[in-house]
MISEPA-220640 format. One record per atom (N, C-alpha, C, O, CB): residue number from 1; residue in one letter; chain; atom name; x, y, z. Coordinates in steps of 0.1 Angstrom, whole numbers, plus 5000, padded with zeros to 4 digits. Glycine has a CB too. Layout:
BEGIN
<site><resi>NUM</resi><resn>A</resn><chain>A</chain><name>CA</name><px>X</px><py>Y</py><pz>Z</pz></site>
...
//
This chain:
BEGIN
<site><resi>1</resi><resn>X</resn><chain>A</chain><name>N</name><px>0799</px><py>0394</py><pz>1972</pz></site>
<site><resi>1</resi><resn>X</resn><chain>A</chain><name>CA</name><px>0792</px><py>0383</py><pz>1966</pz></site>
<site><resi>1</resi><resn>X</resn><chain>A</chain><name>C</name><px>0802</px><py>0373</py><pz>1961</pz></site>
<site><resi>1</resi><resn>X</resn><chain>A</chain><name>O</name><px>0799</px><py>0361</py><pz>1964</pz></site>
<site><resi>1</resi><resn>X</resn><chain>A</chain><name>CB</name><px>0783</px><py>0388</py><pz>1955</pz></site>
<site><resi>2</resi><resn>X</resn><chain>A</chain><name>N</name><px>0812</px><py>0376</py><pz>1955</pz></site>
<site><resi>2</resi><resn>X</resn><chain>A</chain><name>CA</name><px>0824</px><py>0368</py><pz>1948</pz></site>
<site><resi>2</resi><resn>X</resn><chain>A</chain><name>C</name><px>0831</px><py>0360</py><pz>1961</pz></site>
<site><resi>2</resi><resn>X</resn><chain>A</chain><name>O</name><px>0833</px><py>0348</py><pz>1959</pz></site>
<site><resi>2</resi><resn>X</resn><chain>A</chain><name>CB</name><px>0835</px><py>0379</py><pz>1940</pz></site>
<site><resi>3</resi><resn>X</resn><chain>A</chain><name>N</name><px>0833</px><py>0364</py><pz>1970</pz></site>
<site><resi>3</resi><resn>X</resn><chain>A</chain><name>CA</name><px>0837</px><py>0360</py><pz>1985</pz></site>
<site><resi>3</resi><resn>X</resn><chain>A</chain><name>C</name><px>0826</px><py>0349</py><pz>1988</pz></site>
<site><resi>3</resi><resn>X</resn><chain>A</chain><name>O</name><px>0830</px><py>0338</py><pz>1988</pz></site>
<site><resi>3</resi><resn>X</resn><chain>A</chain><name>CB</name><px>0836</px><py>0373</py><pz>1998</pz></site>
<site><resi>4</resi><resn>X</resn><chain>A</chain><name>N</name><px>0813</px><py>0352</py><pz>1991</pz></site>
<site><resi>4</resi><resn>X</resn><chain>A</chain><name>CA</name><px>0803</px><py>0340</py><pz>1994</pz></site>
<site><resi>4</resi><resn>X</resn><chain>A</chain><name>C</name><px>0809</px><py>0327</py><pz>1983</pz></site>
<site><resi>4</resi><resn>X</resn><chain>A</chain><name>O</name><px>0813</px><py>0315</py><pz>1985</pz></site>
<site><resi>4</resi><resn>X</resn><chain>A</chain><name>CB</name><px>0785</px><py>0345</py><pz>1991</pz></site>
<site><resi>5</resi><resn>X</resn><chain>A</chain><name>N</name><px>0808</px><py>0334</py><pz>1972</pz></site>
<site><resi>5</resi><resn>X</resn><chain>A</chain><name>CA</name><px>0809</px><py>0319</py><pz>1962</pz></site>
<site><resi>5</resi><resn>X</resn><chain>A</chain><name>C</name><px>0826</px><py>0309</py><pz>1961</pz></site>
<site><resi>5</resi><resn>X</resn><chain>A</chain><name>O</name><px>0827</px><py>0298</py><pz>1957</pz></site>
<site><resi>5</resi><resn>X</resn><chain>A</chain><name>CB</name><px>0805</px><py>0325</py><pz>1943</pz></site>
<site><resi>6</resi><resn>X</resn><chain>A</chain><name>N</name><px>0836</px><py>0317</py><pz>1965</pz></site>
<site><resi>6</resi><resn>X</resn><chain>A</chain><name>CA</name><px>0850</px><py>0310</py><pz>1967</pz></site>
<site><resi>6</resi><resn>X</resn><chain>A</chain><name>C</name><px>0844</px><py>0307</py><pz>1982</pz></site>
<site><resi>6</resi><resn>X</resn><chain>A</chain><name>O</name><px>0845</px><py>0295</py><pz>1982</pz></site>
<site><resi>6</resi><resn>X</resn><chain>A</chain><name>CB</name><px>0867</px><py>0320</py><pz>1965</pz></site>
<site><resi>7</resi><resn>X</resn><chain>A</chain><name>N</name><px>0840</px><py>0310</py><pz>1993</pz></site>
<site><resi>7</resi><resn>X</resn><chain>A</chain><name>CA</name><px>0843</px><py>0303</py><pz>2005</pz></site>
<site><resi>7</resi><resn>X</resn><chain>A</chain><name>C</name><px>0831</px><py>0291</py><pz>2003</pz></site>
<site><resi>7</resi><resn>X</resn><chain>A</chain><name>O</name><px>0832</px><py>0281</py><pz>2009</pz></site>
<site><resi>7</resi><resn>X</resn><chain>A</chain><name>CB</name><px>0841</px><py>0313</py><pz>2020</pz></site>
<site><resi>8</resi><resn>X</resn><chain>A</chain><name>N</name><px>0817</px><py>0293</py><pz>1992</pz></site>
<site><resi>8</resi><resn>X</resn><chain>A</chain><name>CA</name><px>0812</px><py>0273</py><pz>1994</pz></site>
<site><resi>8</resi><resn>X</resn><chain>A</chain><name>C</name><px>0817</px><py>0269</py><pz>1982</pz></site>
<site><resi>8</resi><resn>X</resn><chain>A</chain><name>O</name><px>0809</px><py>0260</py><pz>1979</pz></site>
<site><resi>8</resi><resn>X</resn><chain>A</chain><name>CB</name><px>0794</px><py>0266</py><pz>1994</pz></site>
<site><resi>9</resi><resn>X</resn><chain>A</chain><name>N</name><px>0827</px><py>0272</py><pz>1972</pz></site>
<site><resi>9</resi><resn>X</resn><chain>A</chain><name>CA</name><px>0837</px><py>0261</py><pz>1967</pz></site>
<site><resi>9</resi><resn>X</resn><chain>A</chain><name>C</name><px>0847</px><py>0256</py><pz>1975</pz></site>
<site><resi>9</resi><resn>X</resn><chain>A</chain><name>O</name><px>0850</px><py>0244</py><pz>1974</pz></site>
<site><resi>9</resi><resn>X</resn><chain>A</chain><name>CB</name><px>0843</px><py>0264</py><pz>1956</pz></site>
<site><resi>10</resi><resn>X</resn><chain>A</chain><name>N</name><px>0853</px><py>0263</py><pz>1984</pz></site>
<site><resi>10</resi><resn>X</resn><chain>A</chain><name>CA</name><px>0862</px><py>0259</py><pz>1995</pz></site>
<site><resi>10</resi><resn>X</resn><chain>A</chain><name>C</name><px>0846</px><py>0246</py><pz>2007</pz></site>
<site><resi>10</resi><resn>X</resn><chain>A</chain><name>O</name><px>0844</px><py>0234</py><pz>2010</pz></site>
<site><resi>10</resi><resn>X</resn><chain>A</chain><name>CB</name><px>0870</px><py>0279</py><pz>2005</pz></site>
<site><resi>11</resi><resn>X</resn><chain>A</chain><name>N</name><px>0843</px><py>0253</py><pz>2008</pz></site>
<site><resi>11</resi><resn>X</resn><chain>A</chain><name>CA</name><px>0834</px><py>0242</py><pz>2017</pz></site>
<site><resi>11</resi><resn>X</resn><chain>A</chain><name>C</name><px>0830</px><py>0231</py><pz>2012</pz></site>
<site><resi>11</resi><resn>X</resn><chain>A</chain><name>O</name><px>0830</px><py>0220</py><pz>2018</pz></site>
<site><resi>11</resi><resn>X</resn><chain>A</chain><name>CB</name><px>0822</px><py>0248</py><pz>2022</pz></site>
<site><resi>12</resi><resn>X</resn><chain>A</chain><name>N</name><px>0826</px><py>0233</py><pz>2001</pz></site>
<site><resi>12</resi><resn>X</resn><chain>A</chain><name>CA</name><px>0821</px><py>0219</py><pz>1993</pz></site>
<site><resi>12</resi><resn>X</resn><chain>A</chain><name>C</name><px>0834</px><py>0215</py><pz>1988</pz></site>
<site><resi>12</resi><resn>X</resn><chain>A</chain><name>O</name><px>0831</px><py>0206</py><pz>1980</pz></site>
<site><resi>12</resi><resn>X</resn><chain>A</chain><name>CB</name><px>0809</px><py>0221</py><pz>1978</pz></site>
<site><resi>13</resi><resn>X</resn><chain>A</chain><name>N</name><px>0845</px><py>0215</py><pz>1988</pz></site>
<site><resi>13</resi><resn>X</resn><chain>A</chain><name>CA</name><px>0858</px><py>0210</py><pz>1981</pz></site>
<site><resi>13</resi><resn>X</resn><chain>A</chain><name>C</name><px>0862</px><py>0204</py><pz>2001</pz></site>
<site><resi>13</resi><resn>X</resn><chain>A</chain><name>O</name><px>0866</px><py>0192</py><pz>2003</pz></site>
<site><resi>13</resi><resn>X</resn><chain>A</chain><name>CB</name><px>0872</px><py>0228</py><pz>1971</pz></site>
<site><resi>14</resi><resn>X</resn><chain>A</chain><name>N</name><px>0859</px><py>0210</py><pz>2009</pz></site>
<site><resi>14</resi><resn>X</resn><chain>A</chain><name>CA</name><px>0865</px><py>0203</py><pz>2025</pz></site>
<site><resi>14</resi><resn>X</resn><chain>A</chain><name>C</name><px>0853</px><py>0190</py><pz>2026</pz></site>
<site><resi>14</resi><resn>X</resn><chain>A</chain><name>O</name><px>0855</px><py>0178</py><pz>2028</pz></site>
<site><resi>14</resi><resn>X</resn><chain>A</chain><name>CB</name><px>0862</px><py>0217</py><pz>2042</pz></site>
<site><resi>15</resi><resn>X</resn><chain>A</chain><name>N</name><px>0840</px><py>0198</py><pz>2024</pz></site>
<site><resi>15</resi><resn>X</resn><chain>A</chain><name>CA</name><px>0828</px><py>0180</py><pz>2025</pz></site>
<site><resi>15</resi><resn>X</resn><chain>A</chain><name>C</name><px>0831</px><py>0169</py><pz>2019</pz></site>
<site><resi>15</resi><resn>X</resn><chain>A</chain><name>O</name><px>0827</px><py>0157</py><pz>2020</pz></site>
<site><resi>15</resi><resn>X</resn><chain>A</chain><name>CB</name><px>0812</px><py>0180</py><pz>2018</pz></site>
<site><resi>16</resi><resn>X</resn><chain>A</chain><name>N</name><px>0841</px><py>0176</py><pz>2009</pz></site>
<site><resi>16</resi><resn>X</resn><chain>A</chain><name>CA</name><px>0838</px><py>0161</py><pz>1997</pz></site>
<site><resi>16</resi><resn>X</resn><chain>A</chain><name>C</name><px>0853</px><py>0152</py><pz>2003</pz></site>
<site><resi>16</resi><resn>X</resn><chain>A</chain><name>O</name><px>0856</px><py>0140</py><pz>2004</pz></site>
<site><resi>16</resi><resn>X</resn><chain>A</chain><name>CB</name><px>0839</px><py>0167</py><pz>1972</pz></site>
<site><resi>17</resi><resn>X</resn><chain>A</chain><name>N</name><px>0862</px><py>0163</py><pz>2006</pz></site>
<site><resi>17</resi><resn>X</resn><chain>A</chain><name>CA</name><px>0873</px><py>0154</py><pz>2009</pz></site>
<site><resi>17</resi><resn>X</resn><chain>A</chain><name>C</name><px>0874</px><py>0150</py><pz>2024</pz></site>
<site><resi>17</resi><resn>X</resn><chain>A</chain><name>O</name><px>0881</px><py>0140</py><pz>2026</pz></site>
<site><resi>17</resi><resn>X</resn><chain>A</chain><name>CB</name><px>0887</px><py>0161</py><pz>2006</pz></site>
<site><resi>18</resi><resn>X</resn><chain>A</chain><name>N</name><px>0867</px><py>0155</py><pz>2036</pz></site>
<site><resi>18</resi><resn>X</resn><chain>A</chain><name>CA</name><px>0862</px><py>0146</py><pz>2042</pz></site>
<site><resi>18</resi><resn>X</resn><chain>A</chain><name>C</name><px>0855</px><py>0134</py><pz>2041</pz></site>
<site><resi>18</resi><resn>X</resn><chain>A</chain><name>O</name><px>0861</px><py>0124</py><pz>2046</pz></site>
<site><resi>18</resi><resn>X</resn><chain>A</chain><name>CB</name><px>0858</px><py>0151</py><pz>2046</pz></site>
<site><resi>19</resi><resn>X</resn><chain>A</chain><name>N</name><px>0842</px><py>0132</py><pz>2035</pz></site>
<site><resi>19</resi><resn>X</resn><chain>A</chain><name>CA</name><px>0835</px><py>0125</py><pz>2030</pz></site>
<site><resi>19</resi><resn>X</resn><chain>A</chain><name>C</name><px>0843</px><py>0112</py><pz>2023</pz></site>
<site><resi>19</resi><resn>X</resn><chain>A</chain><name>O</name><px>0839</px><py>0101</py><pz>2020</pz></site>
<site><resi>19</resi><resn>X</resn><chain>A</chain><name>CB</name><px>0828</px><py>0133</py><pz>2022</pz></site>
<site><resi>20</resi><resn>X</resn><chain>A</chain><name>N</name><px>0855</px><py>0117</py><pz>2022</pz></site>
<site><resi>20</resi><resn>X</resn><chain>A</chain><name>CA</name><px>0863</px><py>0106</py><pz>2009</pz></site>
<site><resi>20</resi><resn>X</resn><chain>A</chain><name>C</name><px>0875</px><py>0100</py><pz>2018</pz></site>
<site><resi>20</resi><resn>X</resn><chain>A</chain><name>O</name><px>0883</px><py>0092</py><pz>2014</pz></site>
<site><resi>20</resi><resn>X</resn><chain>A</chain><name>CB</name><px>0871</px><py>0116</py><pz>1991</pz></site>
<site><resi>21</resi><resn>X</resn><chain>A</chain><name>N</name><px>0874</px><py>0107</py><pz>2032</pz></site>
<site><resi>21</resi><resn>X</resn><chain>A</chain><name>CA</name><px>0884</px><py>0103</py><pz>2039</pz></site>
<site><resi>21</resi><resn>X</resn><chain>A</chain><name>C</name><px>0895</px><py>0109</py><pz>2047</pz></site>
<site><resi>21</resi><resn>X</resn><chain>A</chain><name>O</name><px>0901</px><py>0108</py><pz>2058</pz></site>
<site><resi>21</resi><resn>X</resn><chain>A</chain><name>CB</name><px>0888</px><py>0100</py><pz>2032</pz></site>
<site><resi>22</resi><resn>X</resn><chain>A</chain><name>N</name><px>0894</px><py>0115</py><pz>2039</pz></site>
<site><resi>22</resi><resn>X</resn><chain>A</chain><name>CA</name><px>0910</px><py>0128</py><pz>2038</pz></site>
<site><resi>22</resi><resn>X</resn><chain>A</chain><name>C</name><px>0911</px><py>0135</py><pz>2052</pz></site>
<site><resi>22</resi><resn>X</resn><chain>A</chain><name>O</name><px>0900</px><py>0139</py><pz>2056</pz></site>
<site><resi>22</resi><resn>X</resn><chain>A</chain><name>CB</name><px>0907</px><py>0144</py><pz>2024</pz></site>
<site><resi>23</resi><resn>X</resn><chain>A</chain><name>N</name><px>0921</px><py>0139</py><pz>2060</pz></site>
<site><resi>23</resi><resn>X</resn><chain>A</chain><name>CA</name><px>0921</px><py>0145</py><pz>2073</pz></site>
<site><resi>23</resi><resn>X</resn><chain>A</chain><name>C</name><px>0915</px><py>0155</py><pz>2068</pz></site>
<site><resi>23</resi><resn>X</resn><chain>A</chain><name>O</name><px>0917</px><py>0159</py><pz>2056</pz></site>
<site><resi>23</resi><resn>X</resn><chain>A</chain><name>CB</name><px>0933</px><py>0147</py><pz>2080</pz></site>
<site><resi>24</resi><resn>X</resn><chain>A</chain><name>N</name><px>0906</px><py>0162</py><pz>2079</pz></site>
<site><resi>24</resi><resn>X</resn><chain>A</chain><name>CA</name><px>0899</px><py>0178</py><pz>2080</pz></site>
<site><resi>24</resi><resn>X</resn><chain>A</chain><name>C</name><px>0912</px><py>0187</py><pz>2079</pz></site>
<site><resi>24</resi><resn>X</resn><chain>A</chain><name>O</name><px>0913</px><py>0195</py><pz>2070</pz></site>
<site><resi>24</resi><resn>X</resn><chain>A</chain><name>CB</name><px>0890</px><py>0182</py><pz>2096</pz></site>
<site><resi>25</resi><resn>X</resn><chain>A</chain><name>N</name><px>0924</px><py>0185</py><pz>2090</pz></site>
<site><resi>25</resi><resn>X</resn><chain>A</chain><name>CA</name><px>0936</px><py>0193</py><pz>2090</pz></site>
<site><resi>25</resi><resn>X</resn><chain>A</chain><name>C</name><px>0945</px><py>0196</py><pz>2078</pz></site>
<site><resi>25</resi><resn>X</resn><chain>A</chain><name>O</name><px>0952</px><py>0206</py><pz>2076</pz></site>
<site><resi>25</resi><resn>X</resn><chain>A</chain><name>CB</name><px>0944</px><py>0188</py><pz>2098</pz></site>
<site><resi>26</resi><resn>X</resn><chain>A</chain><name>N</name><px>0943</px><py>0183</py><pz>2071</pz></site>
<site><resi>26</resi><resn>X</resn><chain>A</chain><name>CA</name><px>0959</px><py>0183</py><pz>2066</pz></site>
<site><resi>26</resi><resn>X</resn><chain>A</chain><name>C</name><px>0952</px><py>0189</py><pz>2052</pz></site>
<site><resi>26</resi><resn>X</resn><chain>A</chain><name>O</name><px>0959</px><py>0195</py><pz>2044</pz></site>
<site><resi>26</resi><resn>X</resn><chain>A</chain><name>CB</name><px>0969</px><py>0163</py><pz>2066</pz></site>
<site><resi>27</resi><resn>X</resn><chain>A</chain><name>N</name><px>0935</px><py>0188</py><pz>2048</pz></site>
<site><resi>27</resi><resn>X</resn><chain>A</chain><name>CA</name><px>0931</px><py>0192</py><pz>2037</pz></site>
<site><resi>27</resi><resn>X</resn><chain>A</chain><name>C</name><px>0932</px><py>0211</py><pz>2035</pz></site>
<site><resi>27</resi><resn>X</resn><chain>A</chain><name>O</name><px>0933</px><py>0218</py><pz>2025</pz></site>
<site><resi>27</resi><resn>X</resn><chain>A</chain><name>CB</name><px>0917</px><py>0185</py><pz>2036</pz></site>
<site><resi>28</resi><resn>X</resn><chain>A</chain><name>N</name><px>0932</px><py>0211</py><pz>2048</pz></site>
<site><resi>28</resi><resn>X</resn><chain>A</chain><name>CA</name><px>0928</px><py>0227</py><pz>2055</pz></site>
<site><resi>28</resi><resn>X</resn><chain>A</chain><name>C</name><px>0943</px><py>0235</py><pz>2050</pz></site>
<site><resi>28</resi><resn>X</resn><chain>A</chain><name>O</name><px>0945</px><py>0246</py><pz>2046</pz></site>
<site><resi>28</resi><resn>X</resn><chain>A</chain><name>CB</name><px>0925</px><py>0228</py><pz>2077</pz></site>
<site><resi>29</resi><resn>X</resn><chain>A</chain><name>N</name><px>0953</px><py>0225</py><pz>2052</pz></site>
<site><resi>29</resi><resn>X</resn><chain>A</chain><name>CA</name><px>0970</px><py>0230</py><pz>2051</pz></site>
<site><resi>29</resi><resn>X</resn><chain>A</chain><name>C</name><px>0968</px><py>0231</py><pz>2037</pz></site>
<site><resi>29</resi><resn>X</resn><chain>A</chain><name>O</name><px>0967</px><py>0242</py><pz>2033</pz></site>
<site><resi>29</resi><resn>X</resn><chain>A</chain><name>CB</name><px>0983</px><py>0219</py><pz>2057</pz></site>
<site><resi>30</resi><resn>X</resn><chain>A</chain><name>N</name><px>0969</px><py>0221</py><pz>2026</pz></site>
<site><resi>30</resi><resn>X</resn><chain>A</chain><name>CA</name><px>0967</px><py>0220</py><pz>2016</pz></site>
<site><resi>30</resi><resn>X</resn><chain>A</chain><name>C</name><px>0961</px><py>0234</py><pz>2007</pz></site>
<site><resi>30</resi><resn>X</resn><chain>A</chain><name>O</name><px>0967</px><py>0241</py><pz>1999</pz></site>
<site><resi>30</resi><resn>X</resn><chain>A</chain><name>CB</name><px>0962</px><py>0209</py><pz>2016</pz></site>
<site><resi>31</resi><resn>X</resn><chain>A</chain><name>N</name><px>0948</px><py>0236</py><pz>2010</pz></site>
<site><resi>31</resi><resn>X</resn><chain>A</chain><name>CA</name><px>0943</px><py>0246</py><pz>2007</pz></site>
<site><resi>31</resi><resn>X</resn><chain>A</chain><name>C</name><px>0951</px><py>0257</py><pz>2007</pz></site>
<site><resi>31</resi><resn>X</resn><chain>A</chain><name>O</name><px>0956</px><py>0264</py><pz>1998</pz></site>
<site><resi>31</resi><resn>X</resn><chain>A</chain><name>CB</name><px>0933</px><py>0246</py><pz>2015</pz></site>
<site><resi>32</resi><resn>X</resn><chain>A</chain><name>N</name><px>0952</px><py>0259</py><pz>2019</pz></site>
<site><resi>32</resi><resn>X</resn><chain>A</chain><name>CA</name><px>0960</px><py>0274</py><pz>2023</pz></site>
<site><resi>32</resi><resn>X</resn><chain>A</chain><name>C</name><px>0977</px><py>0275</py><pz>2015</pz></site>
<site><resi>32</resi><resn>X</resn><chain>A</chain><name>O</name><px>0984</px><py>0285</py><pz>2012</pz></site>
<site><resi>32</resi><resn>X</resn><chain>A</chain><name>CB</name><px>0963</px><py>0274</py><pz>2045</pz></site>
<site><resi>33</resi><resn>X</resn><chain>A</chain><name>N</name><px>0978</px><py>0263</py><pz>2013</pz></site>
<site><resi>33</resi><resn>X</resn><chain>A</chain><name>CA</name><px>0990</px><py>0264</py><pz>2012</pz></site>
<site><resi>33</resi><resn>X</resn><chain>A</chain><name>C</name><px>0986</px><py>0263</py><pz>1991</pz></site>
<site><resi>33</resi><resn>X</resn><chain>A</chain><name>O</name><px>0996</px><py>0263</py><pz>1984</pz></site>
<site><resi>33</resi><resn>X</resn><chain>A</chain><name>CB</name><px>1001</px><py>0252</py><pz>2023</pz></site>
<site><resi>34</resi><resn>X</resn><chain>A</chain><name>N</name><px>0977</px><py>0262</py><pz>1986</pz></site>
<site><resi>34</resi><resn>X</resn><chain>A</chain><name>CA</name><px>0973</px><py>0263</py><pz>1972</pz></site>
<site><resi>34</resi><resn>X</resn><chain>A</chain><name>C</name><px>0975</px><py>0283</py><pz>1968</pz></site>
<site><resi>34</resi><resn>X</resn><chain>A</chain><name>O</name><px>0980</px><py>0291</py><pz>1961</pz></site>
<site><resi>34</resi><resn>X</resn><chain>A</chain><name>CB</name><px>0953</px><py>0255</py><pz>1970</pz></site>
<site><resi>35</resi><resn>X</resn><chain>A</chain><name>N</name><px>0966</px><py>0281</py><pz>1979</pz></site>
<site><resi>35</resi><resn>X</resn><chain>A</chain><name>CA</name><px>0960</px><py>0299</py><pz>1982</pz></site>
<site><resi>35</resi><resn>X</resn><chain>A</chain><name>C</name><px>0974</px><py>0309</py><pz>1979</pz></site>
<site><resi>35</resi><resn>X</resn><chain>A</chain><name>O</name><px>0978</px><py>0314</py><pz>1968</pz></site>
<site><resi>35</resi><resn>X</resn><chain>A</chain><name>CB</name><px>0954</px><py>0304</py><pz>2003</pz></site>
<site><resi>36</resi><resn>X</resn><chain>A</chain><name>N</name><px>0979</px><py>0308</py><pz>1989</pz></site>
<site><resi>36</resi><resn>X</resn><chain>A</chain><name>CA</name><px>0992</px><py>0311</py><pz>1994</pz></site>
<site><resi>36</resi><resn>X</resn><chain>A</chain><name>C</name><px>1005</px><py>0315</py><pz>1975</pz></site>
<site><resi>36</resi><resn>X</resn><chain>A</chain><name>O</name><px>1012</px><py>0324</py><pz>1971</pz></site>
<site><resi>36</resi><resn>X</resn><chain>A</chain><name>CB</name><px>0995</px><py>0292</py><pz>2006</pz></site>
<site><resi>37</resi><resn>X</resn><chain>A</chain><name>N</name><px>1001</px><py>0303</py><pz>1970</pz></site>
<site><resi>37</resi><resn>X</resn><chain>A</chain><name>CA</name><px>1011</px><py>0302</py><pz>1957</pz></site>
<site><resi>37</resi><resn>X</resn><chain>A</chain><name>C</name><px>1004</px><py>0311</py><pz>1942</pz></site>
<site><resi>37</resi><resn>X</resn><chain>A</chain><name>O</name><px>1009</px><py>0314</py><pz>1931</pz></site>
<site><resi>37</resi><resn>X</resn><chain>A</chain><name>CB</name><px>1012</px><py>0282</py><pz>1953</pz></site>
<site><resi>38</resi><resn>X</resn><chain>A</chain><name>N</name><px>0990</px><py>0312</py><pz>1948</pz></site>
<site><resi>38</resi><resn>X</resn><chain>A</chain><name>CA</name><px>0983</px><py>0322</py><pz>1935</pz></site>
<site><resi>38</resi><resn>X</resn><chain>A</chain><name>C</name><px>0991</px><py>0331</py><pz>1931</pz></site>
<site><resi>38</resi><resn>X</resn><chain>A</chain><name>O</name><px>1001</px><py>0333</py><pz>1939</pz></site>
<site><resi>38</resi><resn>X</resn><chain>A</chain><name>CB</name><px>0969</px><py>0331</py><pz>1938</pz></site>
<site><resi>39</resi><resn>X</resn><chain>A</chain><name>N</name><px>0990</px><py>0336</py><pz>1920</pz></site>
<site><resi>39</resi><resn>X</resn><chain>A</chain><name>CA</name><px>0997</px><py>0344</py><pz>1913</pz></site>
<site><resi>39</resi><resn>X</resn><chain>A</chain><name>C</name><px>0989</px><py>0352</py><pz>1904</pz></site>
<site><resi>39</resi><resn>X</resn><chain>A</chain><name>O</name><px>0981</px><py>0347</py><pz>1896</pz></site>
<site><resi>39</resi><resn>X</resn><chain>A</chain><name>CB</name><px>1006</px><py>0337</py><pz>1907</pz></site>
<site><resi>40</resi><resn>X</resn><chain>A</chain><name>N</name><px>0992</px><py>0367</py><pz>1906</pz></site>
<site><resi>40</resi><resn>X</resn><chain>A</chain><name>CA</name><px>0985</px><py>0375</py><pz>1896</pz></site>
<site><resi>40</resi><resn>X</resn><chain>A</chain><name>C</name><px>0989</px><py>0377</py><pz>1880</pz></site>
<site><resi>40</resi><resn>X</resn><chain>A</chain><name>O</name><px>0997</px><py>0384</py><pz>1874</pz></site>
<site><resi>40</resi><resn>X</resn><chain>A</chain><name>CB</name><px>0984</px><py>0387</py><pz>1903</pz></site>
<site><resi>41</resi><resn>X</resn><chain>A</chain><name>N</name><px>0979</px><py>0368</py><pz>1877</pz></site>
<site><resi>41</resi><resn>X</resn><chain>A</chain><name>CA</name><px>0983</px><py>0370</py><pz>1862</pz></site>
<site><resi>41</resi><resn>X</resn><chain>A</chain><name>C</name><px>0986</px><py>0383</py><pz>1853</pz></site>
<site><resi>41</resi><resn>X</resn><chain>A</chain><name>O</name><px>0995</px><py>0383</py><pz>1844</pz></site>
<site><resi>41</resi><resn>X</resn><chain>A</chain><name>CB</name><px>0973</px><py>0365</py><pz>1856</pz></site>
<site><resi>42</resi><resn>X</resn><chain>A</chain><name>N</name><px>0974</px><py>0396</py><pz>1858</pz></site>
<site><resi>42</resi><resn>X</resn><chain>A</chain><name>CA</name><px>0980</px><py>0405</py><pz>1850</pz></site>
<site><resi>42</resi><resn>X</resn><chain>A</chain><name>C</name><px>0989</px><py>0416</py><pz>1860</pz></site>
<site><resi>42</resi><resn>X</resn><chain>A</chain><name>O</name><px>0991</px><py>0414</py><pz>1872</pz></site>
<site><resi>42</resi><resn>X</resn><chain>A</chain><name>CB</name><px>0968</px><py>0412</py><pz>1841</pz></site>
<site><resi>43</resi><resn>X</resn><chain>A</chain><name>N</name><px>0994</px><py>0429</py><pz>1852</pz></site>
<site><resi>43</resi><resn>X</resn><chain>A</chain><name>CA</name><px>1005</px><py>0435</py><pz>1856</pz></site>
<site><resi>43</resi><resn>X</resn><chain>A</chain><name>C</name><px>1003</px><py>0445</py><pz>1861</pz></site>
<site><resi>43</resi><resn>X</resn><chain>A</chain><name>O</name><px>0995</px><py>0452</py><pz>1856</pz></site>
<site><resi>43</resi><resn>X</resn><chain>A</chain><name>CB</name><px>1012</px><py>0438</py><pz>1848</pz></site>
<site><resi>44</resi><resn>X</resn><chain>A</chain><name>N</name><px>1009</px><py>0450</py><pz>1874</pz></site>
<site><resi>44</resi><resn>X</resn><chain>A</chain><name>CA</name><px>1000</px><py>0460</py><pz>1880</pz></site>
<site><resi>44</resi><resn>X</resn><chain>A</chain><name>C</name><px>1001</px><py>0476</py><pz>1874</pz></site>
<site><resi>44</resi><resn>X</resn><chain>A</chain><name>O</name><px>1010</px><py>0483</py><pz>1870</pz></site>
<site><resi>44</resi><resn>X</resn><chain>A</chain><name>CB</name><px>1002</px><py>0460</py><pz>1896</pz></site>
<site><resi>45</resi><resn>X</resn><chain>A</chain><name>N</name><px>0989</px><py>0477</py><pz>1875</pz></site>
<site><resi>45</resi><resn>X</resn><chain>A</chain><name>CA</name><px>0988</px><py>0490</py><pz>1872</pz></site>
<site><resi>45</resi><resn>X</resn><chain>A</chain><name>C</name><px>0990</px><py>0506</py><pz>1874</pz></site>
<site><resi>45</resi><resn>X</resn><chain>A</chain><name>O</name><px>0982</px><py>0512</py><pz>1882</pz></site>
<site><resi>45</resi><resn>X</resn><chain>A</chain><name>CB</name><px>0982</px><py>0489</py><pz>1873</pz></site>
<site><resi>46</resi><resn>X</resn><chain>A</chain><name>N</name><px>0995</px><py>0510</py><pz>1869</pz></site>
<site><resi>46</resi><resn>X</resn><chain>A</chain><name>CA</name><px>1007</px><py>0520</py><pz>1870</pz></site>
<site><resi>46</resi><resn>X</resn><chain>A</chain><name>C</name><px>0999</px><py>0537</py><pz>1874</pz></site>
<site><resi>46</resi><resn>X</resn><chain>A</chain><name>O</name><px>1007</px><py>0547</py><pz>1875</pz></site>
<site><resi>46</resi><resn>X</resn><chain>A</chain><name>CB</name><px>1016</px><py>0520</py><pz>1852</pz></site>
//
């Protein structure tokens, strides 16, 4: 369920920056490359 709802904030975050202009590709790199830098806040568990 948590999966459905990050992939249509990702979809509605690609419509709108299409919509506004923005290359399909280069927004797609961006993304991935946001993804990519997450970081887990807490500590793993032992």
């Amino acid at each position: 369920m948590r999966t459905r709802i990050v992939r249509q904030v990702c979809r509605d975050a690609l419509e709108d920056a299409v919509l506004m202009g923005c290359d399909e590709q280069q927004f797609l790199m961006v993304l991935a490359d946001l993804v990519a830098q997450l970081k887990n806040p807490y500590p793993p568990r032992e």
